[in-house]
C-alpha positions in Angstrom: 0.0 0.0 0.0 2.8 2.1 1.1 4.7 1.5 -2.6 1.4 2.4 -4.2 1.1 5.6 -2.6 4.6 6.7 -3.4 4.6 5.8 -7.1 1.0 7.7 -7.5 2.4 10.9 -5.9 5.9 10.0 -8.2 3.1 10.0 -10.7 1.5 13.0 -10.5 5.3 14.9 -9.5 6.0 14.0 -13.6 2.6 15.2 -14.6 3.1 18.3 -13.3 6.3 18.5 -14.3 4.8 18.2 -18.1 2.3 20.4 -17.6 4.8 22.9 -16.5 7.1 22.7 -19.5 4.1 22.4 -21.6 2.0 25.3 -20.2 3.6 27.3 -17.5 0.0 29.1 -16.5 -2.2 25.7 -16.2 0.6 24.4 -14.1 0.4 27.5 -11.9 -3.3 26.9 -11.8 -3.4 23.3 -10.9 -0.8 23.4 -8.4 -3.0 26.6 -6.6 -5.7 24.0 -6.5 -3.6 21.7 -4.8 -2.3 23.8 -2.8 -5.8 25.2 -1.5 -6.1 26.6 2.2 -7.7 24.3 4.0 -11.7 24.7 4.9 -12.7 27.2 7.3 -12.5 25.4 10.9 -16.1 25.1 12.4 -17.8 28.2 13.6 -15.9 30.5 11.1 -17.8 32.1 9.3 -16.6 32.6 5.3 -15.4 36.6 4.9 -18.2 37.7 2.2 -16.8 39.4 -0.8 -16.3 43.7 -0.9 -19.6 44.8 -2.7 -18.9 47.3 -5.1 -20.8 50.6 -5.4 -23.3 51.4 -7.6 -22.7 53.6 -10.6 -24.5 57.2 -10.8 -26.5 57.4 -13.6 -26.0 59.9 -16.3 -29.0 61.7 -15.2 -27.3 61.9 -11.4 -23.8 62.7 -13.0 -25.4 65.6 -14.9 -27.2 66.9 -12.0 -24.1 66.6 -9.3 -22.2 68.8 -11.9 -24.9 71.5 -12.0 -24.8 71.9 -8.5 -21.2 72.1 -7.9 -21.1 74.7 -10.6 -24.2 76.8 -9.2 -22.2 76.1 -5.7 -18.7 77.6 -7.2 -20.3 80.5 -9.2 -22.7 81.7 -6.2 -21.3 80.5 -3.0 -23.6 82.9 -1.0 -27.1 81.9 0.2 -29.7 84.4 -0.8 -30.2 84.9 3.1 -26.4 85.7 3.2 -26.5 88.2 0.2 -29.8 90.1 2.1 -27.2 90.4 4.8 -24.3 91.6 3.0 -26.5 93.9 1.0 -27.6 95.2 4.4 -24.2 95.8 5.6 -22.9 97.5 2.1 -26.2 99.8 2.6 -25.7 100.7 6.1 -22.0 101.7 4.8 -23.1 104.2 2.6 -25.5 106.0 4.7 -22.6 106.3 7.4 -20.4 107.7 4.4 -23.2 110.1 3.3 -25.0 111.3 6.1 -23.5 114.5 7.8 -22.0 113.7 11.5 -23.7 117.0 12.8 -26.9 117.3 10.3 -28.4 120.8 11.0 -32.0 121.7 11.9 -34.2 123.3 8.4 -35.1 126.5 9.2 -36.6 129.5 7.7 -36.0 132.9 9.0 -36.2 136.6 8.5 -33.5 139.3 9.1 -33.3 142.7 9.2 -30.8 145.2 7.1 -30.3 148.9 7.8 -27.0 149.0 6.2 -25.7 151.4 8.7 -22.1 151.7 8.7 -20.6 149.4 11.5 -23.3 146.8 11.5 -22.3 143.3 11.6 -23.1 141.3 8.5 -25.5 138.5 8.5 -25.3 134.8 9.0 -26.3 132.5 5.8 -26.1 129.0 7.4 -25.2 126.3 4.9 -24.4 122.7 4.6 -23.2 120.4 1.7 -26.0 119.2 -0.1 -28.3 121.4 1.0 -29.7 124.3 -0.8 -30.4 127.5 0.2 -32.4 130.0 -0.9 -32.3 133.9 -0.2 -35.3 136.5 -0.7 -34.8 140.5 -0.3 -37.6 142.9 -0.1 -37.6 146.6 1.2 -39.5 147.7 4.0 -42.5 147.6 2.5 -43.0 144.3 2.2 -42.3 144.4 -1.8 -39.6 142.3 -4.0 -36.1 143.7 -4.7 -34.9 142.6 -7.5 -30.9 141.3 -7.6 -28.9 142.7 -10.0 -25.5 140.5 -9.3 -24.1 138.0 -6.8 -21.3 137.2 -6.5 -19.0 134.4 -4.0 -15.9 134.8 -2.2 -14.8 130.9 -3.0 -16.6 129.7 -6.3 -14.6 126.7 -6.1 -16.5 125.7 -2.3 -19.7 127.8 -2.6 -21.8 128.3 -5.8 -24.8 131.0 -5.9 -26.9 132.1 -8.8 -30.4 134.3 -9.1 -33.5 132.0 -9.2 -34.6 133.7 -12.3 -34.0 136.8 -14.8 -31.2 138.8 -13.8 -32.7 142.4 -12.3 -36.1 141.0 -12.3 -36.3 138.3 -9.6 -35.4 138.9 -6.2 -34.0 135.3 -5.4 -30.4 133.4 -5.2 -29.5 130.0 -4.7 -26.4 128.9 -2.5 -25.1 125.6 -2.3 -21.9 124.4 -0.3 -19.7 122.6 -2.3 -16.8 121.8 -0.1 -17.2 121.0 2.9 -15.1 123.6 6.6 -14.3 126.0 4.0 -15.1 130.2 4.9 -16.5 132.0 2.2 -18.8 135.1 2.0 -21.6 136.1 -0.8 -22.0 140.2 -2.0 -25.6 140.8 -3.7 -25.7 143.6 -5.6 -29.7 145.0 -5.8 -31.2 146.9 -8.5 -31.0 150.7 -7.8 -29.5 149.7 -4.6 -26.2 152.2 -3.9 -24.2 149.9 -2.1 -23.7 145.6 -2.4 -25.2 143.6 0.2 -22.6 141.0 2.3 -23.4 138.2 4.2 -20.7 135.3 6.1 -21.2 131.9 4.9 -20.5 129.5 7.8 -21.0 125.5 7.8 -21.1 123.3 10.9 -24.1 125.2 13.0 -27.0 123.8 15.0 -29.0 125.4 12.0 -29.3 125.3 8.1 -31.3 128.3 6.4 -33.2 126.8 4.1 -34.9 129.7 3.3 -33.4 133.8 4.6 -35.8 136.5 4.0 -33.8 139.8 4.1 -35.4 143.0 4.7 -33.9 145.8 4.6 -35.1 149.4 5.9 -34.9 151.1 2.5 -38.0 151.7 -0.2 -37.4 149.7 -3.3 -38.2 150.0 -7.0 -41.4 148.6 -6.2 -42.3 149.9 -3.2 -45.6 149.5 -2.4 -47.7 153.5 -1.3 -48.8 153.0 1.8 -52.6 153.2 2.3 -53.4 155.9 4.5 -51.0 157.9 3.0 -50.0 159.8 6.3 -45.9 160.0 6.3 -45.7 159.8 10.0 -46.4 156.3 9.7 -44.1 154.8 7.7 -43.6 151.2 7.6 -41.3 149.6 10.0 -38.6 146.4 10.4 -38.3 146.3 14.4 -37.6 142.7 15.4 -41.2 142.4 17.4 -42.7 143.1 14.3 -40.4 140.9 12.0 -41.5 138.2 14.9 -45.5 138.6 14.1 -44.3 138.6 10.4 -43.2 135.2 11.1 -45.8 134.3 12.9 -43.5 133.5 15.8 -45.3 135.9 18.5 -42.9 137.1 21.0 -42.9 135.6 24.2 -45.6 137.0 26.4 -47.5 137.9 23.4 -51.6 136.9 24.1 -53.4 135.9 21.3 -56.9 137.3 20.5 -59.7 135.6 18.7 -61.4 136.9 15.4 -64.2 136.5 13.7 -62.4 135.8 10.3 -59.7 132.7 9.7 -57.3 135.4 7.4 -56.9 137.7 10.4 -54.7 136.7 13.2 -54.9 139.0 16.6 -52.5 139.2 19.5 -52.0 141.8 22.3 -48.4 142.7 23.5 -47.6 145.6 25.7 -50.6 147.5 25.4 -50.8 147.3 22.2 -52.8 145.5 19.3 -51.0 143.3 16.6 -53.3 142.6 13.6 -51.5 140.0 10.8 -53.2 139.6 7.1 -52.4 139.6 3.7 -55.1 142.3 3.6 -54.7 145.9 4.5 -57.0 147.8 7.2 -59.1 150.7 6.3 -59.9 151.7 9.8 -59.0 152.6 12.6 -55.5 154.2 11.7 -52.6 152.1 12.3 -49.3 153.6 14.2 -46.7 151.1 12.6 -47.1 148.8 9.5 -44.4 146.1 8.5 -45.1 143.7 5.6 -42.9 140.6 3.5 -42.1 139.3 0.6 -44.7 136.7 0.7 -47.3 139.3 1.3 -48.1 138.9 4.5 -49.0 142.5 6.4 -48.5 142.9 10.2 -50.1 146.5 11.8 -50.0 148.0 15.4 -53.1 149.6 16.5 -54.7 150.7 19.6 -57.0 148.2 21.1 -59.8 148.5 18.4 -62.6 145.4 19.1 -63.6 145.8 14.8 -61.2 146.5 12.1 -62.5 147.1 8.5 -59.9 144.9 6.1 -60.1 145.2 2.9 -58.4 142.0 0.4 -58.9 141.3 -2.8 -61.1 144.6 -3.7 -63.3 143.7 -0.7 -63.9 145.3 2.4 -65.1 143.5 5.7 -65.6 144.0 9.7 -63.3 141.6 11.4 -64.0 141.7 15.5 -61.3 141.1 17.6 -62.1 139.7 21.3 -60.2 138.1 24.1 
């Protein structure tokens, strides 16, 4: 038995050894076979082979790409683009709002052109416009003949209208800290009107009314026609002008909504665009816009007369 066994594996040595010179690979093969590990002892369990992934489809392939490319060209959410666009707005209101914005006023001043007299205040800021009106002491437009800046380069001012016909200019600051100064010259008018620009104030004149105590060109006849009362520019006057009442000013009540009433210092202060017939007036002071302010003795009816109509107005506390 023993002989057998030997001269079947003495056998089998010298078929292999064919097979190898015959066919190198099969011989590789078979002896692999023969070779095999040995079977998995019990309660091992046989290691199952790596599963391979599934493929994308074309579809999925096409799809993945479009999103990394909507990904690379806009990386930003459209909540974070709100957000950036908030930030970029808030940056340019910082940059262009002023850090001491000044409070729009209008205003009235008063000119008597006396030598020594200080020259007015036209209060500016960048961006801003401002506009200027001149009248004489009757109330009635001057017209500007010239003006003229200290500093075009900073501050630019023009008439609002026909040379020597219109009684407006136009300012605007263009640079921002920098003095300047403005001369108007007005039609028949012997001297030029100069005012001090200044930037920075608590203030912006958005519209000055000048006034000056001088008849104009078109100076309006006055309608009692009594010299002695010639019209006049004091500030408590310019005030009711205004219609900023002085303080301790008490206002009266009237029977018509165009006449306004008050009692200061013993006297009456009627305000209208109208003019009144009766009783005589001591003082009269009118503006540009029209608007006509008279003193008068405590009167309880005034006759007005507007528009080519007279009328009893009464005046009662």
């Amino acid at each position: 038995m023993t002989r057998f066994i030997a001269h079947s594996f003495r056998g089998m040595a010298h078929a292999l050894a064919f097979v190898a010179a015959i066919a190198p690979g099969l011989a590789q093969g078979v002896d692999q076979l023969l070779l095999a590990s040995p079977p998995p002892a019990p309660g091992q369990g046989v290691a199952p082979a790596p599963v391979q992934p599934a493929q994308p489809s074309p579809q999925n392939r096409r799809d993945q790409a479009f999103d990394r490319a909507i990904r690379e060209t806009l990386p930003m959410s459209p909540g974070q683009i709100q957000t950036y666009r908030r930030g970029l707005d808030d940056t340019r209101r910082g940059i262009a709002t002023p850090l001491n914005p000044g409070k729009p006023v209008s205003r009235a001043i008063r000119l008597t052109l006396r030598p020594g007299e200080e020259p007015p205040v036209l209060r500016v800021q960048p961006g801003i416009v401002s506009t200027m009106t001149f009248s004489d002491i009757t109330g009635q437009p001057w017209p500007v003949l010239s003006v003229t800046t200290g500093n075009p380069q900073a501050y630019a001012a023009q008439s609002a209208g026909e040379e020597g016909k219109t009684n407006i200019i136009v300012v605007n600051a263009i640079q921002e800290w920098v003095p300047g100064n403005l001369a108007v010259t007005l039609v028949g008018h012997p001297v030029p009107i100069t005012l001090a620009i200044r930037q920075g104030e608590p203030e912006v004149d958005y519209r000055l009314d000048v006034r000056l105590d001088a008849r104009g060109p078109n100076a309006a006849q006055d309608i009692v026609g009594t010299t002695s009362l010639a019209p006049t520019n004091d500030s408590t006057m310019i005030k009711f002008l205004d219609g900023v009442p002085p303080q301790g000013s008490r206002r009266m009540k009237t029977t018509s909504p165009d006449v306004e009433a008050w009692r200061f210092e013993d006297m009456l202060y009627v305000r209208t665009r109208g003019d009144i017939l009766s009783p005589a007036y001591t003082s009269r002071s009118s503006n540009v816009s029209g608007v006509n302010v008279f003193t008068l003795v405590d009167s309880p009816v005034v006759i007005v007369s507007a528009g080519g109509r007279a009328a009893h107005v009464r005046i009662s506390r």
